[in-house]
N, C-alpha and C positions, 0 to 999 in steps of 0.2 A: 310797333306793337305786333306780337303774333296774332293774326286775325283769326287761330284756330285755339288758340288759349284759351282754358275752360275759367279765365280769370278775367274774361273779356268786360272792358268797362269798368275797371276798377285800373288799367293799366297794367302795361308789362311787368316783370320783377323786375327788370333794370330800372325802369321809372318809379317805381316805386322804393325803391331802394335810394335813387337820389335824394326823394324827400327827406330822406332820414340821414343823408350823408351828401355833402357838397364837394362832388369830387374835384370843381372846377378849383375848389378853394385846398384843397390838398395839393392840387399841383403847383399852388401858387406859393403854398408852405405852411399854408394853417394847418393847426393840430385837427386829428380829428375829436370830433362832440366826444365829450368822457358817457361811461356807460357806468348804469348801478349795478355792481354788483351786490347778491343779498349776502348779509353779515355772515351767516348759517353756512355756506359752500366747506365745504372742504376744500383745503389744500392741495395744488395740486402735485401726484406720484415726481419725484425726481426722476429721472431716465435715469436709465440705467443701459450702458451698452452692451452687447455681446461680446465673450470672447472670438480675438479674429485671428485667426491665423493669417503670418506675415508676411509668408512667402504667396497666398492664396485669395486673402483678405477673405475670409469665409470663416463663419462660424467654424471653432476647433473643436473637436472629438471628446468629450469627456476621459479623462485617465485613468484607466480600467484597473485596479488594485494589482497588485503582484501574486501569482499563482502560488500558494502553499506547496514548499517544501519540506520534505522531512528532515530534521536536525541531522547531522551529523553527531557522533558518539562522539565522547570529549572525556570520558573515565580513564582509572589509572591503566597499564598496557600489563599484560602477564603471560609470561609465557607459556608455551606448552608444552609438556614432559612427553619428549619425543619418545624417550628410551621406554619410556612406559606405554606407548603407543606401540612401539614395533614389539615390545613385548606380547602384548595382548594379540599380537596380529591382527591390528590396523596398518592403512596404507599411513608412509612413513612423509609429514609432508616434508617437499623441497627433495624427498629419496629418491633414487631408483626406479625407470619403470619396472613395474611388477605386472605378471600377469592379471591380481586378481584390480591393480590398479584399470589396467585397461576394459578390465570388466566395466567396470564405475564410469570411466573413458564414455564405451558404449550408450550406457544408461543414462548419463547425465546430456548427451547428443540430443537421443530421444526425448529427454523430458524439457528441455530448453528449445526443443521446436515445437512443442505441445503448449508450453508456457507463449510462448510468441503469439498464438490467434487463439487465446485464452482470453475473456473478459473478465473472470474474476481477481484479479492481481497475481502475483506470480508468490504462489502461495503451495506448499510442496506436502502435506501429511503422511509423516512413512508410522504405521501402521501395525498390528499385527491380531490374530484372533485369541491368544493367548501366550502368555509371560513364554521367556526362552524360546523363544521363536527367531532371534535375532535381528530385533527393530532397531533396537538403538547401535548394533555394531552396524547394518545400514545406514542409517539415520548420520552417523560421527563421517563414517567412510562418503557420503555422498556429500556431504558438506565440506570434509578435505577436499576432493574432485571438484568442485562447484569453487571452491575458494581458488584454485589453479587457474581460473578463468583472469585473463588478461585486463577486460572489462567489467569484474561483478562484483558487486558487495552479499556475504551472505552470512546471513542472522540465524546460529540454528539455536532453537529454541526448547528447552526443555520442558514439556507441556505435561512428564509424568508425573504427576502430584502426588502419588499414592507413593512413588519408589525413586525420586528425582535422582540420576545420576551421570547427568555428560558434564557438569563441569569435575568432578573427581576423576574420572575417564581421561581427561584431556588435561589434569594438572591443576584444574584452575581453582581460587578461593570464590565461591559462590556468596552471592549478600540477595539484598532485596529482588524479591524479580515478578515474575507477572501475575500472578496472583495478587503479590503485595498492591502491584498498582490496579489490579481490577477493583480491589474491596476497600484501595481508600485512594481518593482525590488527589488527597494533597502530592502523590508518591508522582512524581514523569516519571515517565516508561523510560523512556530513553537513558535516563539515570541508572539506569536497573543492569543498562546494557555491557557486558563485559569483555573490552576487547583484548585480542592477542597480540602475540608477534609474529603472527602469520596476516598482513594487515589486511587485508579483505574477506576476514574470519573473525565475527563477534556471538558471544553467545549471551545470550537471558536466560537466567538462571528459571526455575520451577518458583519459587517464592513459599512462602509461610501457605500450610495445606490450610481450609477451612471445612466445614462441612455444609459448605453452598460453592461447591466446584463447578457443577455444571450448570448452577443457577446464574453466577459470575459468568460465564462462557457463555450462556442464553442471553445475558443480555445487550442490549446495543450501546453498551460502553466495551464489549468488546471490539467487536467491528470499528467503533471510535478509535481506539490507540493502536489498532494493527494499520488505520489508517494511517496515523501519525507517524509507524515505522517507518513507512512506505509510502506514504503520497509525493510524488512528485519527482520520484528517484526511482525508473522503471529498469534501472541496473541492478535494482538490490530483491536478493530473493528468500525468502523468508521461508526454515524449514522446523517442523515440528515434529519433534517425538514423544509420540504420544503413549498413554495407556493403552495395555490390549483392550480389543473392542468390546470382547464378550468376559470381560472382566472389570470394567469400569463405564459407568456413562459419559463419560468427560470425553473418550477419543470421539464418541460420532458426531457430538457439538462441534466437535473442532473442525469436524469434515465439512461441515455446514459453512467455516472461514475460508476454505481452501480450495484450490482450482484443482488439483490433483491430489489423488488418495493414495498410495504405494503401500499396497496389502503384502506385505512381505510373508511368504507359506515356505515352510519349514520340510522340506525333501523328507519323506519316509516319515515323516512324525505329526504334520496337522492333518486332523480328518478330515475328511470332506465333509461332512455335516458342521463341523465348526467354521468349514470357509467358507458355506453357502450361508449360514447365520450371520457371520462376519459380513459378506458384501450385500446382503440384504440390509443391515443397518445404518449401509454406504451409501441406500438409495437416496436419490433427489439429491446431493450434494454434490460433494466433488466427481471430475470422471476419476475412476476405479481401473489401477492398473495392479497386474500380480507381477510380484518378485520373488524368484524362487531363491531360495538361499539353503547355503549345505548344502550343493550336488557335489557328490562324487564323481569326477570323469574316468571311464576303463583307455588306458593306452594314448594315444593320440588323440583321442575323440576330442578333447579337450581345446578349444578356440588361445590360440598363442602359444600353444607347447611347445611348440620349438622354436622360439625364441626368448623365451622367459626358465627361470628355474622352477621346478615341482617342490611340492609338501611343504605351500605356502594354505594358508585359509580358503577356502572356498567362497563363493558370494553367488 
C-alpha cells in the first residue's frame, strides 16, 4: 500500500481492484466477471484509418484541385486577305522586313518587357483621343508583330462598338463577340473567338452594340471572362482597340482591364488640350504610354533608311 495515498485505509487501487476482479483466476483461464452495460449507450464510432502514404507510412497530402486553365479556341480557321492588308499599307504577315515593320519590331520589345513585371495580366489598350488618329492601323500592325513572336498566343480584340472594324480590315467574317457574351450568360466567350491562318493570331469580334456599353464593361463579369481568356496561359496576350477616349466612354472602362494604355497621338494634327484630356481619363488605370504616329522623316533622319525601301506608311 502507498503509505502517502490520500485513499489511505480503504487500500491501494490495486487491492482494491482485485476485489472486483480475481486476477489469480484469469491466469488460470477464468473469464473475467461480465459487466452491465446500460441498455441507453450508444454505439460505438467504427475507426476509421487515415490515409497513409506507402512509401512513408504518414498521413498523405490532400489532392489540391487542378489550376484553371484557359480553353484553347476550337472555331472554324479563316483566312486573312493579305493583298488587302499590303494594300491598305499594313505590315504584310509572313512578308518582307519593312522598315515600318521594324518599327513595330521596336515597340513590341518594349511593351513585352513592360508586360513581364506587370501584375495586371498582360493586357495591351491601344487607344486614341479622337477618331482618325490611327488606332486601329496600330492596333492590327502590333498584333501582326506580336503574332510573329515564336512563343505567343494573341487575341486582338475589337472593343469599338460604336464603329467595329478589324475583322473587315483583316478579311474576316465577324459573328457573335464580346459584347454578345457580356449581356447574356448563356453565350462562352471563347466561342466568339475567331481564329486565322496566321495561327497565333485570333480575334473577337465587337459583338451586337447595346446602349449599356460601359455599364457591361463596369461590371465584374467583365474582368470574369477576360479571366477565362487568359487564366492560366501567361503566353497569350490580349490587345484591344478601343473607341476614342474623348469620344466615347467605353475606352477609359477598358483602361481600367489593362496593364498598359498606347495613347496613339497623331504628328501635326492632335492638340494638346485633347491629349492632356485624353491621359487625364487614363488616370489610375493602366500605365499610359504615347505613340506617335504619321511622322514624316527629312533625308536620313529616319531609323532603318538604308536598309529598307522608302514611301512605305509611317508609324
Amino acid at each position: 500500500m502507498n503509505q502517502h495515498s490520500s485513499i489511505k485505509g480503504r487500500g491501494s487501487l490495486i487491492e482494491r481492484a482485485t476485489e472486483l476482479y480475481d486476477f489469480n483466476a484469469a491466469l488460470r483461464g477464468r473469464a473475467a466477471p461480465a459487466v452491465d452495460v446500460p441498455d441507453d449507450l450508444p454505439p460505438a464510432p467504427t475507426p476509421v484509418a487515415a490515409p497513409v502514404d506507402a512509401a512513408f507510412q504518414t498521413p498523405a497530402a490532400p489532392i489540391a484541385p487542378p489550376a484553371y486553365r484557359a480553353p484553347a479556341w476550337t472555331g472554324p480557321v479563316q483566312p486573312i486577305d493579305r493583298i488587302a492588308l499590303a494594300e491598305a499599307g499594313f505590315i504584310r504577315p509572313d512578308g518582307p522586313v519593312t522598315a515600318m515593320s521594324e518599327e513595330f519590331r521596336l515597340l513590341k520589345r518594349d511593351l513585352l518587357a513592360q508586360l513581364r513585371d506587370n501584375k495586371r495580366g498582360n493586357r495591351i489598350l491601344v487607344c486614341s483621343a479622337h477618331s482618325g488618329e490611327g488606332k486601329s492601323f496600330c492596333a492590327i500592325n502590333l498584333a501582326l508583330s506580336l503574332a510573329a513572336e515564336k512563343d505567343r498566343e494573341i487575341l486582338l480584340v475589337d472593343a469599338d462598338f460604336g464603329k467595329p472594324g478589324i475583322p473587315a480590315t483583316l478579311g474576316l467574317e465577324a459573328g457573335p463577340g464580346l459584347m454578345d457574351a457580356l449581356a447574356d450568360p448563356m453565350i462562352a466567350i471563347e466561342d466568339c473567338v475567331i481564329r486565322t491562318d496566321m495561327p497565333s493570331l485570333s480575334v473577337l469580334p465587337a459583338g451586337q452594340r447595346s446602349n449599356n456599353d460601359t455599364e457591361y464593361l463596369a461590371s465584374a463579369r467583365t474582368e470574369q471572362l477576360l479571366n477565362r481568356l487568359t487564366e492560366g496561359r501567361p503566353d497569350r496576350i490580349v490587345i484591344f482597340d478601343s473607341p476614342p477616349l474623348l469620344a466615347a466612354s467605353p475606352a477609359a472602362v477598358l483602361a481600367s482591364h489593362a496593364a498598359i494604355a498606347l495613347l496613339v497621338v497623331r504628328a501635326d494634327k492632335t492638340p494638346e488640350s485633347a491629349l492632356r484630356d485624353a491621359v487625364g481619363m487614363l488616370k489610375g488605370g493602366a500605365q499610359v504610354q504615347l505613340l506617335l504616329n504619321a511622322v514624316r522623316f527629312q533625308g536620313g533622319a529616319r531609323r532603318f533608311g538604308s536598309y529598307y525601301s522608302k514611301g512605305e506608311p509611317q508609324s
